[in-house]
N, C-alpha and C positions, 0 to 999 in steps of 0.2 A: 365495580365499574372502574375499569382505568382510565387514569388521566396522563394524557402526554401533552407535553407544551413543549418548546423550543426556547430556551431563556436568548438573554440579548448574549450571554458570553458565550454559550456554548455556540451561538451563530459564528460569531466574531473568531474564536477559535477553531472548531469544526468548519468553517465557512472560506479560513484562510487555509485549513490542510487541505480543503477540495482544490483551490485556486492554487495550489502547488503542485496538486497531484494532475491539474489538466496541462501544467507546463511540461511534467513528465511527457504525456504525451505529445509535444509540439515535436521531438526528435522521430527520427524515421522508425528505428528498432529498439521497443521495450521489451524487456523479461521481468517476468512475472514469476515469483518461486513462493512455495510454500515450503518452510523448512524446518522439522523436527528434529528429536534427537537421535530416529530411526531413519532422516534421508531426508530428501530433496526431490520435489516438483516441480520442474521447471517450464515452461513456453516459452515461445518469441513470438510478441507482436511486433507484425507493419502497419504501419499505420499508414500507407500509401493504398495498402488494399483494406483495411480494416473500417468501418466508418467512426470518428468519431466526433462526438457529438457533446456539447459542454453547453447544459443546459442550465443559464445563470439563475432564471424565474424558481427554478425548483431544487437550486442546488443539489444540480444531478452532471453524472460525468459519464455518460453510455459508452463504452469501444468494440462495435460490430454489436455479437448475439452473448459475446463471451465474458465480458468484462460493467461492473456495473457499481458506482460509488456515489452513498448519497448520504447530505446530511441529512435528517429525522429527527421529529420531536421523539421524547420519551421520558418517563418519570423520572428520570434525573436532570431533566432541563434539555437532552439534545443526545442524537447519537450519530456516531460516522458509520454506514454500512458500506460493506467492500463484498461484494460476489464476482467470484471468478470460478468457471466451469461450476463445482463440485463443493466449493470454498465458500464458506461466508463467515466475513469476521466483523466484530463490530467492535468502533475505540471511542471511550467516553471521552476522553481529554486528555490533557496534559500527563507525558507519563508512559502513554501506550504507542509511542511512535517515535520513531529515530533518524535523522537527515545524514547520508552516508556519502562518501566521494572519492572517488579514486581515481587515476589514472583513465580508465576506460569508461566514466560516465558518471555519474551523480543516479542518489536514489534515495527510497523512503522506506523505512523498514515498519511495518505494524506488528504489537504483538499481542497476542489473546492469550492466556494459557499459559501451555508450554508448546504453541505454536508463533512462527511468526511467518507474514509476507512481507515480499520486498516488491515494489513493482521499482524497476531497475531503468534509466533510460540512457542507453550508451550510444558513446558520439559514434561508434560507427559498427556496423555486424559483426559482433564477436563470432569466430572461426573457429576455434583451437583451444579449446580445456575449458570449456561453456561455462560447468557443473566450477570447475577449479575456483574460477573468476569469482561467481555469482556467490561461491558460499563464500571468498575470503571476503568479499566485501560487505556481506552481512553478518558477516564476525566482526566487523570494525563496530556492532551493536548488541549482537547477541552471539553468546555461545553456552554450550550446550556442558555439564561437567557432572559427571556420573549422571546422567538423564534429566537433570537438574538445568532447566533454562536461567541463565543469568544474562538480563536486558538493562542495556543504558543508555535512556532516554535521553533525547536533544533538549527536552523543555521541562 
Protein backbone atom coordinates (compact mmCIF):
# COMPACT_ATOMS: atom_id res chain seq x y z
CA UNK A 1 0.00 0.00 0.00
CA UNK A 2 1.35 3.45 -0.74
CA UNK A 3 1.40 6.23 1.29
CA UNK A 4 1.60 9.80 -0.18
CA UNK A 5 1.46 12.91 2.19
CA UNK A 6 2.30 16.40 1.33
CA UNK A 7 5.06 17.57 4.00
CA UNK A 8 4.89 21.39 5.04
CA UNK A 9 8.14 22.06 2.78
CA UNK A 10 7.38 20.52 -0.09
CA UNK A 11 4.04 22.84 0.12
CA UNK A 12 5.92 25.95 0.79
CA UNK A 13 8.44 25.04 -2.11
CA UNK A 14 6.23 23.38 -4.73
CA UNK A 15 3.46 25.69 -3.51
CA UNK A 16 5.58 28.89 -4.36
CA UNK A 17 6.82 27.31 -8.10
CA UNK A 18 2.92 27.11 -8.85
CA UNK A 19 2.47 30.73 -7.61
CA UNK A 20 5.10 31.65 -10.20
CA UNK A 21 4.20 29.69 -12.81
CA UNK A 22 0.44 31.28 -12.66
CA UNK A 23 2.36 34.77 -12.96
CA UNK A 24 3.60 33.28 -16.12
CA UNK A 25 0.43 33.20 -17.28
CA UNK A 26 -0.79 36.86 -16.41
CA UNK A 27 1.13 38.00 -19.98
CA UNK A 28 -0.95 37.58 -23.11
CA UNK A 29 1.48 35.00 -25.21
CA UNK A 30 3.40 32.02 -23.38
CA UNK A 31 5.46 29.31 -25.21
CA UNK A 32 5.74 26.28 -23.98
CA UNK A 33 8.79 24.03 -25.41
CA UNK A 34 9.90 20.67 -24.68
CA UNK A 35 13.58 20.51 -25.47
CA UNK A 36 15.98 17.45 -26.06
CA UNK A 37 19.08 16.83 -27.37
CA UNK A 38 17.30 15.60 -30.64
CA UNK A 39 15.00 18.95 -31.07
CA UNK A 40 12.47 21.17 -29.87
CA UNK A 41 8.55 21.40 -29.31
CA UNK A 42 7.27 24.33 -29.24
CA UNK A 43 3.51 26.05 -28.87
CA UNK A 44 2.14 29.50 -28.33
CA UNK A 45 -0.25 30.09 -25.87
CA UNK A 46 -3.10 33.23 -25.63
CA UNK A 47 -4.23 33.53 -23.00
CA UNK A 48 -6.93 36.05 -24.19
CA UNK A 49 -8.52 32.84 -25.90
CA UNK A 50 -7.20 30.11 -23.65
CA UNK A 51 -9.15 29.86 -20.22
CA UNK A 52 -7.07 29.98 -17.41
CA UNK A 53 -7.75 28.99 -14.39
CA UNK A 54 -5.50 29.26 -10.97
CA UNK A 55 -7.07 27.06 -8.66
CA UNK A 56 -5.52 28.24 -5.06
CA UNK A 57 -7.81 25.42 -2.84
CA UNK A 58 -6.05 22.58 -4.84
CA UNK A 59 -2.99 23.97 -5.92
CA UNK A 60 -3.89 23.50 -9.27
CA UNK A 61 -2.97 25.76 -12.47
CA UNK A 62 -5.59 24.69 -15.58
CA UNK A 63 -4.77 26.67 -19.13
CA UNK A 64 -7.82 25.84 -21.60
CA UNK A 65 -7.89 21.53 -22.37
CA UNK A 66 -3.96 21.79 -23.06
CA UNK A 67 -1.95 22.71 -20.12
CA UNK A 68 -2.16 21.49 -16.53
CA UNK A 69 0.27 21.96 -13.24
CA UNK A 70 -0.25 20.73 -9.97
CA UNK A 71 1.26 20.29 -6.56
CA UNK A 72 0.57 16.49 -5.19
CA UNK A 73 1.29 14.51 -2.21
CA UNK A 74 3.64 11.63 -2.90
CA UNK A 75 6.17 9.25 -0.97
CA UNK A 76 8.63 11.83 -1.02
CA UNK A 77 6.63 14.54 0.85
CA UNK A 78 5.11 16.40 -2.29
CA UNK A 79 5.43 16.48 -6.09
CA UNK A 80 4.91 19.28 -8.97
CA UNK A 81 3.04 17.70 -11.93
CA UNK A 82 3.27 19.61 -15.38
CA UNK A 83 1.11 18.09 -18.37
CA UNK A 84 1.09 19.74 -21.55
CA UNK A 85 -0.50 17.88 -24.73
CA UNK A 86 1.63 14.56 -24.83
CA UNK A 87 4.08 15.80 -22.00
CA UNK A 88 4.21 15.09 -18.42
CA UNK A 89 6.95 15.93 -16.07
CA UNK A 90 7.03 15.85 -12.71
CA UNK A 91 9.88 18.13 -10.17
CA UNK A 92 10.41 17.02 -6.71
CA UNK A 93 12.26 20.12 -5.39
CA UNK A 94 14.95 22.15 -5.41
CA UNK A 95 17.33 21.41 -8.26
CA UNK A 96 14.86 20.46 -10.93
CA UNK A 97 13.95 23.83 -12.13
CA UNK A 98 15.61 27.03 -13.39
CA UNK A 99 14.23 30.90 -13.52
CA UNK A 100 15.59 32.42 -17.02
CA UNK A 101 15.27 36.20 -18.53
CA UNK A 102 16.08 37.89 -21.31
CA UNK A 103 15.43 40.55 -23.47
CA UNK A 104 12.01 39.14 -24.79
CA UNK A 105 10.31 37.85 -21.59
CA UNK A 106 11.16 35.85 -18.42
CA UNK A 107 10.71 32.08 -17.99
CA UNK A 108 10.93 28.81 -15.94
CA UNK A 109 12.82 26.06 -17.30
CA UNK A 110 11.86 22.28 -15.61
CA UNK A 111 14.02 19.42 -16.13
CA UNK A 112 13.36 15.52 -15.73
CA UNK A 113 15.79 13.33 -17.45
CA UNK A 114 17.50 14.44 -20.24
CA UNK A 115 14.42 16.48 -21.04
CA UNK A 116 13.53 19.73 -20.14
CA UNK A 117 10.39 22.37 -20.49
CA UNK A 118 10.17 25.91 -20.35
CA UNK A 119 6.95 27.43 -20.13
CA UNK A 120 8.26 30.83 -21.43
CA UNK A 121 6.08 34.15 -20.84
CA UNK A 122 7.17 37.10 -23.42
CA UNK A 123 6.33 40.61 -23.21
CA UNK A 124 5.02 40.72 -26.42
CA UNK A 125 4.35 37.99 -29.76
CA UNK A 126 7.60 36.68 -30.86
CA UNK A 127 7.46 36.94 -35.02
CA UNK A 128 10.80 36.02 -36.20
CA UNK A 129 13.16 33.08 -35.35
CA UNK A 130 10.51 31.47 -32.57
CA UNK A 131 12.57 28.18 -32.32
CA UNK A 132 16.07 30.62 -32.35
CA UNK A 133 14.71 32.65 -29.15
CA UNK A 134 13.02 29.95 -27.15
CA UNK A 135 16.18 27.65 -27.33
CA UNK A 136 18.88 30.48 -26.63
CA UNK A 137 17.01 31.35 -23.73
CA UNK A 138 16.69 27.87 -22.29
CA UNK A 139 20.32 27.43 -22.88
CA UNK A 140 20.81 30.42 -20.33
CA UNK A 141 19.84 26.69 -18.00
CA UNK A 142 20.39 23.82 -19.96
CA UNK A 143 22.47 22.55 -22.74
CA UNK A 144 22.83 19.66 -24.34
CA UNK A 145 26.87 18.19 -25.01
CA UNK A 146 27.35 15.03 -26.81
CA UNK A 147 23.59 13.91 -25.89
CA UNK A 148 24.66 14.64 -22.39
CA UNK A 149 21.97 17.24 -20.60
CA UNK A 150 23.95 19.66 -18.43
CA UNK A 151 21.25 21.76 -16.05
CA UNK A 152 21.80 24.55 -13.70
CA UNK A 153 19.46 25.12 -11.25
CA UNK A 154 18.19 28.58 -9.66
CA UNK A 155 17.83 26.99 -6.29
Amino acid sequence: MAVSNLDMHALFVLGDLRAKLVKQFQTRFVYVTEQTAEGLYMAEIDTQTALVVDDKQRLELKVGDHFRAAVLPSREGGKFEIKFRDIKLTVYGLGEYAFVDSAEGHGIVFKEGQTVVMVFAAHEQLQLGVAKTLKAVSSKAAKWRKGELTFKPSE
